[in-house]
C-alpha positions as CSV (number, residue, x, y, z in Angstrom):
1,X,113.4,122.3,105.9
2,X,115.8,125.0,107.5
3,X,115.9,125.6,110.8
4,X,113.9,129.0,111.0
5,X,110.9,127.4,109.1
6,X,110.9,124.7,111.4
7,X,111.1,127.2,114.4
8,X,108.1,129.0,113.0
9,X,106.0,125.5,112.3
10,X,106.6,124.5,116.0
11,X,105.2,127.7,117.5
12,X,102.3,127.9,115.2
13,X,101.6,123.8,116.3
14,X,102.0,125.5,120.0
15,X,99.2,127.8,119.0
16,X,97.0,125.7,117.3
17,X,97.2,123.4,120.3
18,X,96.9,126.9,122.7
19,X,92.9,127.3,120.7
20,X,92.1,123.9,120.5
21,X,92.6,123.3,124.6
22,X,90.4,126.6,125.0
23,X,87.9,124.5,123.3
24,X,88.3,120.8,124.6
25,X,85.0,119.9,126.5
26,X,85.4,120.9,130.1
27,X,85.1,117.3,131.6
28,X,88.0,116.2,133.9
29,X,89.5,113.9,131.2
30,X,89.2,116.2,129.0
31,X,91.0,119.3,131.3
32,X,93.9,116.3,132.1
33,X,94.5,114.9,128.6
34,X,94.3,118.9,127.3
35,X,96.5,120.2,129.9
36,X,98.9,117.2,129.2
37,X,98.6,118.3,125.7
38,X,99.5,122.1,126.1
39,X,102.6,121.1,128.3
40,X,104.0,118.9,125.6
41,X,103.2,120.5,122.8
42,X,104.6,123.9,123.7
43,X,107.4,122.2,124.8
44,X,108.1,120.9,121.8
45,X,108.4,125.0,120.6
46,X,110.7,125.9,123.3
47,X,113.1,122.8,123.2
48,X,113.4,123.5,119.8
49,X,114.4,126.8,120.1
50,X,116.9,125.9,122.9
51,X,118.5,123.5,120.9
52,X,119.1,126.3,118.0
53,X,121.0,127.9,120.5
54,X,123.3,125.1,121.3
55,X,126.8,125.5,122.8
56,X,128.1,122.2,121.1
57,X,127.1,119.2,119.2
58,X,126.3,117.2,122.2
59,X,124.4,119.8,123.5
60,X,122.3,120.2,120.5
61,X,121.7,116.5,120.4
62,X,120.2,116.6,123.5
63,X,117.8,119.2,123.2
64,X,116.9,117.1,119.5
65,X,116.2,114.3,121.7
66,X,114.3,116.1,124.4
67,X,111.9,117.7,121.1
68,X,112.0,114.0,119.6
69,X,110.6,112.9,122.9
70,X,108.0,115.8,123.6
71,X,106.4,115.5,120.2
72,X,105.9,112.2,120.5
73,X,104.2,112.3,124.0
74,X,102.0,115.3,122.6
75,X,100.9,112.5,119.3
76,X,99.6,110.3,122.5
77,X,97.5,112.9,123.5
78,X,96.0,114.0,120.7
79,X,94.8,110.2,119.7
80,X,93.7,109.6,123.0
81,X,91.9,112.5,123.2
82,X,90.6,111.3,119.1
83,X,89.8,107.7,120.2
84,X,88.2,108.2,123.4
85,X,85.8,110.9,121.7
86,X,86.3,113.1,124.4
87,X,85.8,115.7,121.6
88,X,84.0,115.2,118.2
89,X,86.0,117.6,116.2
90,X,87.5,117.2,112.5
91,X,90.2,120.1,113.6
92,X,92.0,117.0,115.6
93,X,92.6,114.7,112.4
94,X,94.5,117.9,111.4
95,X,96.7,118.2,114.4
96,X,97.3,114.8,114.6
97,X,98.6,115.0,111.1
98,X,101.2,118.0,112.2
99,X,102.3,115.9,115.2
100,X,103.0,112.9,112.9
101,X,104.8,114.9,110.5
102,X,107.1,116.7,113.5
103,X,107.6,113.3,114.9
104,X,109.1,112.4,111.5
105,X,111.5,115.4,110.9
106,X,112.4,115.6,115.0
107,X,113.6,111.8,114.4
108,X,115.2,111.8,111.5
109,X,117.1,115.2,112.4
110,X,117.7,113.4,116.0
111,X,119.4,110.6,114.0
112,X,121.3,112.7,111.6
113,X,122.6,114.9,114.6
114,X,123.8,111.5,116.4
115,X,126.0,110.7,113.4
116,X,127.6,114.0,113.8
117,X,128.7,113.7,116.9
C-alpha cells in the first residue's frame, strides 16, 4: 500500500472513531475508555503524517514506532470497550477489524524501516 493510501485510511479510521465516540453511551467508562480511544486513534493519523515528513531514516523510524505503538493502544480500547459491553454495537467488530489490520501494516513497515537503517 503506498504511502498516500495509507495516509488517507488513517484519517478516515480517525473519523470513524471521531462518530463512533459521539455515540458511545455517556457512562463514565464509557466517556474514559472513548476519550482514551479518540486520543489514540487520531494519533495514529497525525504520527503518521509526521513520519511522511521525515528529515532522516532514523527519524522516520521513530515516528513508525510511535504509530506502531498508538495503534496498538487504540486496538485495547476498542476490545475493552467490545468485551465490557459498554456499547452493543455491530459498528465496533468493524473498527476493531481496521485497528488489527493497521497494527499489521504499522509493524511490518516498523520492521522493514529498522532494517534500513
Amino acid at each position: 500500500m503506498d504511502s498516500e493510501k495509507l495516509k488517507f485510511r488513517t484519517k478516515q479510521f480517525a473519523l470513524e472513531i471521531i462518530r463512533f465516540f459521539n455515540i458511545l453511551n455517556r457512562t463514565d467508562e464509557g466517556r474514559i475508555l472513548g476519550k482514551q480511544l479518540l486520543r489514540s486513534s487520531t494519533s495514529v493519523a497525525a504520527n503518521y503524517r509526521a513520519a511522511l515528513r521525515a528529515r532522516s531514516k532514523q527519524e522516520f523510524y521513530a515516528k513508525l514506532c510511535i504509530v506502531d505503538e498508538e495503534i496498538d493502544e487504540a486496538l485495547l480500547w476498542v476490545e475493552l470497550i467490545n468485551e465490557s459491553g459498554i456499547i452493543n454495537n455491530s459498528g465496533i467488530e468493524v473498527l476493531k477489524k481496521e485497528a488489527e489490520e493497521l497494527l499489521y501494516i504499522f509493524s511490518s513497515s516498523r520492521k522493514t524501516a529498522k532494517l534500513n537503517l
